[in-house]
C-alpha positions as protocol buffer text, in pm:
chain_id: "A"
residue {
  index: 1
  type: UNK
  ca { x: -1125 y: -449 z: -2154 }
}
residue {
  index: 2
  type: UNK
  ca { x: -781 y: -499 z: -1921 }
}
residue {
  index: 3
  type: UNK
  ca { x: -842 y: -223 z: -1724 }
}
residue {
  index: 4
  type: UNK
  ca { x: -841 y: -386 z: -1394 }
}
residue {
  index: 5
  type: UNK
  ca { x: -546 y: -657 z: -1469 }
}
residue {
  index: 6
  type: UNK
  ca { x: -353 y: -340 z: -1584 }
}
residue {
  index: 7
  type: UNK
  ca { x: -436 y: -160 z: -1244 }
}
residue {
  index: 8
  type: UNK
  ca { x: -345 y: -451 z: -1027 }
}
residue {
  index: 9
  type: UNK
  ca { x: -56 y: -530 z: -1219 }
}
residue {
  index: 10
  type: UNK
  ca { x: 63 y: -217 z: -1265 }
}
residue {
  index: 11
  type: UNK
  ca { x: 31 y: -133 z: -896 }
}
residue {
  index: 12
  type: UNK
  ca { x: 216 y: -502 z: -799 }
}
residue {
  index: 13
  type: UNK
  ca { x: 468 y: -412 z: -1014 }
}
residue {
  index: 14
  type: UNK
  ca { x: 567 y: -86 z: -855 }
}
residue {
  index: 15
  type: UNK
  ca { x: 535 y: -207 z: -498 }
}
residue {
  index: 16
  type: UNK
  ca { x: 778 y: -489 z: -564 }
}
residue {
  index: 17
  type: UNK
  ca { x: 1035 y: -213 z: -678 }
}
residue {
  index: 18
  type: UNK
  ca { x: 1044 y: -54 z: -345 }
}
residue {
  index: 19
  type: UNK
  ca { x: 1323 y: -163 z: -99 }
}
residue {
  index: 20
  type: UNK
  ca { x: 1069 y: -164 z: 182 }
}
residue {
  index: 21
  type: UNK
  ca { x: 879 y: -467 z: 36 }
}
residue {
  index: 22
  type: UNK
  ca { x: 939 y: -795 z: 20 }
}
residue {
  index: 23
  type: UNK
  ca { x: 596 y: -960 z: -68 }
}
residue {
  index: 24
  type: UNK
  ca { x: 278 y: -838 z: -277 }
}
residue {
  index: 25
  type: UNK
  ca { x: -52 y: -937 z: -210 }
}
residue {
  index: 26
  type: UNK
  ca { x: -412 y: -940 z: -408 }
}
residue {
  index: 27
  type: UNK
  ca { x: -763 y: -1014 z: -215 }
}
residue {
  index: 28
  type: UNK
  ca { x: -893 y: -1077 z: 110 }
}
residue {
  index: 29
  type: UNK
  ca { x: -618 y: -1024 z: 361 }
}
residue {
  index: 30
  type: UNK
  ca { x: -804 y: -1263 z: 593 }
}
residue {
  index: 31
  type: UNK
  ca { x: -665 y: -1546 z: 361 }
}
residue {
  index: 32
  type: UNK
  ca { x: -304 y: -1434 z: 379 }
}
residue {
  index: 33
  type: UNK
  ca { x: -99 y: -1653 z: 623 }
}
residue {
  index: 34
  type: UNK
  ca { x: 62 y: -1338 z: 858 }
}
residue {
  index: 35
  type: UNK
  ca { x: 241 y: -1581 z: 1025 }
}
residue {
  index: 36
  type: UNK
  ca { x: 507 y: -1655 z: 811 }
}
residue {
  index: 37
  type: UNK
  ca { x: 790 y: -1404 z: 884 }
}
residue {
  index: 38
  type: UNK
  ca { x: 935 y: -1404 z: 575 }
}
residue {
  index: 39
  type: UNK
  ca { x: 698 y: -1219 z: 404 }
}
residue {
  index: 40
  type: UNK
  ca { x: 740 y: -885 z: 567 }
}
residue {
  index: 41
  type: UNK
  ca { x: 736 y: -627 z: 502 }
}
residue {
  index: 42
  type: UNK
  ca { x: 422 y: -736 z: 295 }
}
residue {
  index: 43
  type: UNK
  ca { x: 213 y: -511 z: 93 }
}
residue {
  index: 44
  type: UNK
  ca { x: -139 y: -616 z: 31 }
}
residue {
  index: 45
  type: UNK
  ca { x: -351 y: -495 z: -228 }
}
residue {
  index: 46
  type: UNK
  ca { x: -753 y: -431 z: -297 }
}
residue {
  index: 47
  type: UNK
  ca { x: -999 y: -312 z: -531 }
}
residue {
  index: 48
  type: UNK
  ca { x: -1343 y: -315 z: -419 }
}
residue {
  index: 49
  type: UNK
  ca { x: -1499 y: -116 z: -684 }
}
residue {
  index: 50
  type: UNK
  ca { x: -1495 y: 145 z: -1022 }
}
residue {
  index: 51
  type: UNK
  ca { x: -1772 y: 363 z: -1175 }
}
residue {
  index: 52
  type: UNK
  ca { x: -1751 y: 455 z: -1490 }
}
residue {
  index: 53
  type: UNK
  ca { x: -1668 y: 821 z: -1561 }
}
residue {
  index: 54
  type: UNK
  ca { x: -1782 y: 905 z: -1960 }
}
residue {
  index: 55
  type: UNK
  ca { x: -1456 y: 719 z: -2102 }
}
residue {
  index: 56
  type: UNK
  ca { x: -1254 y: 627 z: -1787 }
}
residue {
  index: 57
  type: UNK
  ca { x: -1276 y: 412 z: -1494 }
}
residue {
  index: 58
  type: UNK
  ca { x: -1261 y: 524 z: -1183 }
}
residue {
  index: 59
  type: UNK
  ca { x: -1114 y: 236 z: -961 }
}
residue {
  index: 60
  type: UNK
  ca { x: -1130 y: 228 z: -550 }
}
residue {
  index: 61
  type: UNK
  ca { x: -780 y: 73 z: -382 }
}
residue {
  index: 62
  type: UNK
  ca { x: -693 y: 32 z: -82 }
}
residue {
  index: 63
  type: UNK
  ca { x: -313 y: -120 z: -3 }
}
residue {
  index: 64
  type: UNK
  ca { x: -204 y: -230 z: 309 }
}
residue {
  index: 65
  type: UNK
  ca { x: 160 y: -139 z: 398 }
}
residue {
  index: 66
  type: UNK
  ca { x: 270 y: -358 z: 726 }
}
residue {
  index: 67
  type: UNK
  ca { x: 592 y: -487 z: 908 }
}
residue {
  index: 68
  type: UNK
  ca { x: 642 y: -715 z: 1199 }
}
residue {
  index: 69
  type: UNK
  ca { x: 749 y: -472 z: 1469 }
}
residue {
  index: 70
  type: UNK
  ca { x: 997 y: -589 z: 1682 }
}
residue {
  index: 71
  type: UNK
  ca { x: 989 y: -551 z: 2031 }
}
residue {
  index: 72
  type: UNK
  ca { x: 1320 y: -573 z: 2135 }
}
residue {
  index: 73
  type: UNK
  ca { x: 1473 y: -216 z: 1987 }
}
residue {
  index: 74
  type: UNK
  ca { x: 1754 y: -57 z: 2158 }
}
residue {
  index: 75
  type: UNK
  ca { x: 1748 y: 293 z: 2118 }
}
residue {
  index: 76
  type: UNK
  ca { x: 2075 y: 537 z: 2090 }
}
residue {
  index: 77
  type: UNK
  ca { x: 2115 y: 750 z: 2424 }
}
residue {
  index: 78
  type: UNK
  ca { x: 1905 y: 1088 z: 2404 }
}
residue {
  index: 79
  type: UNK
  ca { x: 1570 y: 879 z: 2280 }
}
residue {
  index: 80
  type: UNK
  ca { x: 1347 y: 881 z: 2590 }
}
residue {
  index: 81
  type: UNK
  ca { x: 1197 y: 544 z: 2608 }
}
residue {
  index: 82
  type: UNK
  ca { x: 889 y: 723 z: 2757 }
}
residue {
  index: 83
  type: UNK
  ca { x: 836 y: 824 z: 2395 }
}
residue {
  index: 84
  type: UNK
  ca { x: 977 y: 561 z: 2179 }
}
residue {
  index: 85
  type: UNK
  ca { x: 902 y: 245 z: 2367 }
}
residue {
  index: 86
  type: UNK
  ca { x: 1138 y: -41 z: 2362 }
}
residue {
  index: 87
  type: UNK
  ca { x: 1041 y: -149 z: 2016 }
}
residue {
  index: 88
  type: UNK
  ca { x: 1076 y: -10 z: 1608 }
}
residue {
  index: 89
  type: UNK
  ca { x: 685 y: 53 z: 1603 }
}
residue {
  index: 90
  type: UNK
  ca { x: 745 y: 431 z: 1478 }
}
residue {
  index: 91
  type: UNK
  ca { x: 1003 y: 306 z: 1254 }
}
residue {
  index: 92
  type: UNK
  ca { x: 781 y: 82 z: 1077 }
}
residue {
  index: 93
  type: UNK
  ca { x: 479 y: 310 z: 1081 }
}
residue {
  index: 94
  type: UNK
  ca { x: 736 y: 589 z: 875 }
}
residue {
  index: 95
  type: UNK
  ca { x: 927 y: 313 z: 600 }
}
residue {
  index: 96
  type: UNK
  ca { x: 540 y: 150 z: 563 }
}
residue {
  index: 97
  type: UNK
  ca { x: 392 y: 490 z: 504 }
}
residue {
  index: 98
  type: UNK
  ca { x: 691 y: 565 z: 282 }
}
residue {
  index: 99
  type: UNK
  ca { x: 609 y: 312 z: 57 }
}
residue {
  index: 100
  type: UNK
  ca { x: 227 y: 431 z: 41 }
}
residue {
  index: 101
  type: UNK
  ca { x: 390 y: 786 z: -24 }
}
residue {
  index: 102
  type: UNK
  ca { x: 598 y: 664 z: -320 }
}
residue {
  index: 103
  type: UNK
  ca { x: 350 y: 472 z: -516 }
}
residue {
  index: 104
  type: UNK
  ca { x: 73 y: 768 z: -428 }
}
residue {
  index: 105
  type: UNK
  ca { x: 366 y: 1022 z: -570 }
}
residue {
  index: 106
  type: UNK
  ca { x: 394 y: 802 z: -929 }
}
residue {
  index: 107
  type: UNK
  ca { x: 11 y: 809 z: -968 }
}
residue {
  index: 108
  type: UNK
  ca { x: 12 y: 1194 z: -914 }
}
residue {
  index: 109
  type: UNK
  ca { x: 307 y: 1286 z: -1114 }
}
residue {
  index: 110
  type: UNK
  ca { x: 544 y: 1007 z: -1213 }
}
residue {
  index: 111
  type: UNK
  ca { x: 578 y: 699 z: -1434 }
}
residue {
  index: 112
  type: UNK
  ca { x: 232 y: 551 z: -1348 }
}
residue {
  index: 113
  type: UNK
  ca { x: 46 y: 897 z: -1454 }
}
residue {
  index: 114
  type: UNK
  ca { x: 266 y: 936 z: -1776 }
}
residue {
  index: 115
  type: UNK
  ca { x: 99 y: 571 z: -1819 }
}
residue {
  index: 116
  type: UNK
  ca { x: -224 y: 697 z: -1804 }
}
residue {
  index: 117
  type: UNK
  ca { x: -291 y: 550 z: -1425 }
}
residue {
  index: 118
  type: UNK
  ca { x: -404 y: 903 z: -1267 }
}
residue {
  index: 119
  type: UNK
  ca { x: -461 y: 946 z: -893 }
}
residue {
  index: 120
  type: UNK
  ca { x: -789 y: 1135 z: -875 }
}
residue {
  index: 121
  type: UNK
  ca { x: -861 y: 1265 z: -548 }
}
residue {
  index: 122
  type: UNK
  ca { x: -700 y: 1299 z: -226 }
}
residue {
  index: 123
  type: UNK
  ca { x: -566 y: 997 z: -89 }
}
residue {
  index: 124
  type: UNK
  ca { x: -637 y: 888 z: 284 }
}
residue {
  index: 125
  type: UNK
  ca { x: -359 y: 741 z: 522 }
}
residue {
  index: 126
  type: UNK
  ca { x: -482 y: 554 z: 842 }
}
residue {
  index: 127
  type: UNK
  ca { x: -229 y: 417 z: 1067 }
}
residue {
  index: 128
  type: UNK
  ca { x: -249 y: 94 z: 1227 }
}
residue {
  index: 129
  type: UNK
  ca { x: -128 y: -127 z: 1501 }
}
residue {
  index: 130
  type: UNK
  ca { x: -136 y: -487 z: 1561 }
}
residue {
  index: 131
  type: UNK
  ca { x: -442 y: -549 z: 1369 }
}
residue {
  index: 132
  type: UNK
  ca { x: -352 y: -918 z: 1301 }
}
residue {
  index: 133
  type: UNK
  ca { x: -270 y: -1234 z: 1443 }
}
residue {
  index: 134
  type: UNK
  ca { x: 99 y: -1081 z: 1500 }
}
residue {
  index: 135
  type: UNK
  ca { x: 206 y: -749 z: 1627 }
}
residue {
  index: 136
  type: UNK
  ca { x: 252 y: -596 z: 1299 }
}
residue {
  index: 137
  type: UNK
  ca { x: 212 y: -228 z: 1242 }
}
residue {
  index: 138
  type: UNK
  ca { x: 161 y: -25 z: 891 }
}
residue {
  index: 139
  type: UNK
  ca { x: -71 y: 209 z: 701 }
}
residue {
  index: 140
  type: UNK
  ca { x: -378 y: 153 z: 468 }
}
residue {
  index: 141
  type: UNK
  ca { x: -385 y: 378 z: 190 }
}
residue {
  index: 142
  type: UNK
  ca { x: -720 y: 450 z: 18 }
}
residue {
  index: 143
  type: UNK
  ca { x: -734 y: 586 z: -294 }
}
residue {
  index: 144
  type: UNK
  ca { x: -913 y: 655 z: -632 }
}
residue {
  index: 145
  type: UNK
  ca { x: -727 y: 597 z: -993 }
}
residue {
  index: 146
  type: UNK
  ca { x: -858 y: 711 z: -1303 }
}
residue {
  index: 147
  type: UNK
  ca { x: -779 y: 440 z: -1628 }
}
residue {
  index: 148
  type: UNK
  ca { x: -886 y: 446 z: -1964 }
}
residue {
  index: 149
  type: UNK
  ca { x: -1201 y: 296 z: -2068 }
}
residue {
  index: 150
  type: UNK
  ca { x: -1084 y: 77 z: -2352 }
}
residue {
  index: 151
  type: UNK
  ca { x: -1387 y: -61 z: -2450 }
}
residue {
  index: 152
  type: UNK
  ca { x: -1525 y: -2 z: -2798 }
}
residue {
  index: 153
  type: UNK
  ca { x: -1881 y: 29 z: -2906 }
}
residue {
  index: 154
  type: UNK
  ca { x: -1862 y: -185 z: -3195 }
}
């Protein structure tokens, strides 16, 4: 059975693609040095579980979509500040949730489900800010993807 090194793969694979990534992830994010500055915009990916469904997997992912948001945005006259801040926080939060959006979109209808990696589900988006060491800023996007069961009885 490759089920889950096909998922993960699959999933790096298509994340890498995207313009608004420059790093892919597996595993605890706790043990990803979010320091280092040159790996943003970083995606970070996790399965933490499948059931078996007759003869697919069902597969729970989360990915993390994050930038380093930088503080020191000037604006174009006609932004109010009061809204925007003085940094690219909103920015961020729409190219990171872009990213989820694309990847969601090829597991509903694109390349991915032609490939037999199905979204099943509805798809949750939370938002988040400064959640690590640095003030980074991003989405987590849980999900459910049905794969083939490939195992044989024999």
């Amino acid at each position: 059975m490759q089920g889950f090194y096909n998922l993960s793969n699959k999933i790096r694979e298509t994340l890498q693609l995207d313009a608004f990534v420059n790093t892919v992830t597996f595993g605890d994010i706790f043990e990803i040095d979010l320091n280092k500055s040159t790996i943003f915009p970083l995606s970070h990916v996790m399965i933490s579980g499948a059931t078996m469904q007759s003869n697919v997997w069902n597969f729970s992912v989360s990915v993390l979509c994050m930038d380093i948001v930088d503080e020191s945005k000037e604006f174009p006259e006609g932004i109010p500040a009061e809204f925007r801040g003085t940094s690219n926080e909103q920015d961020v939060l729409n190219t990171q949730m872009a990213v989820a959006n694309r990847l969601l979109e090829l597991l509903l209808r694109g390349d991915l489900y032609v490939e037999k990696y199905q979204l099943d589900g509805n798809p949750q988006l939370e938002f988040f800010v400064d959640r690590f060491e640095n003030k980074l800023a991003g989405v987590t996007a849980t999900f459910n993807v049905l794969v083939p069961n490939d195992m044989t009885i024999c």
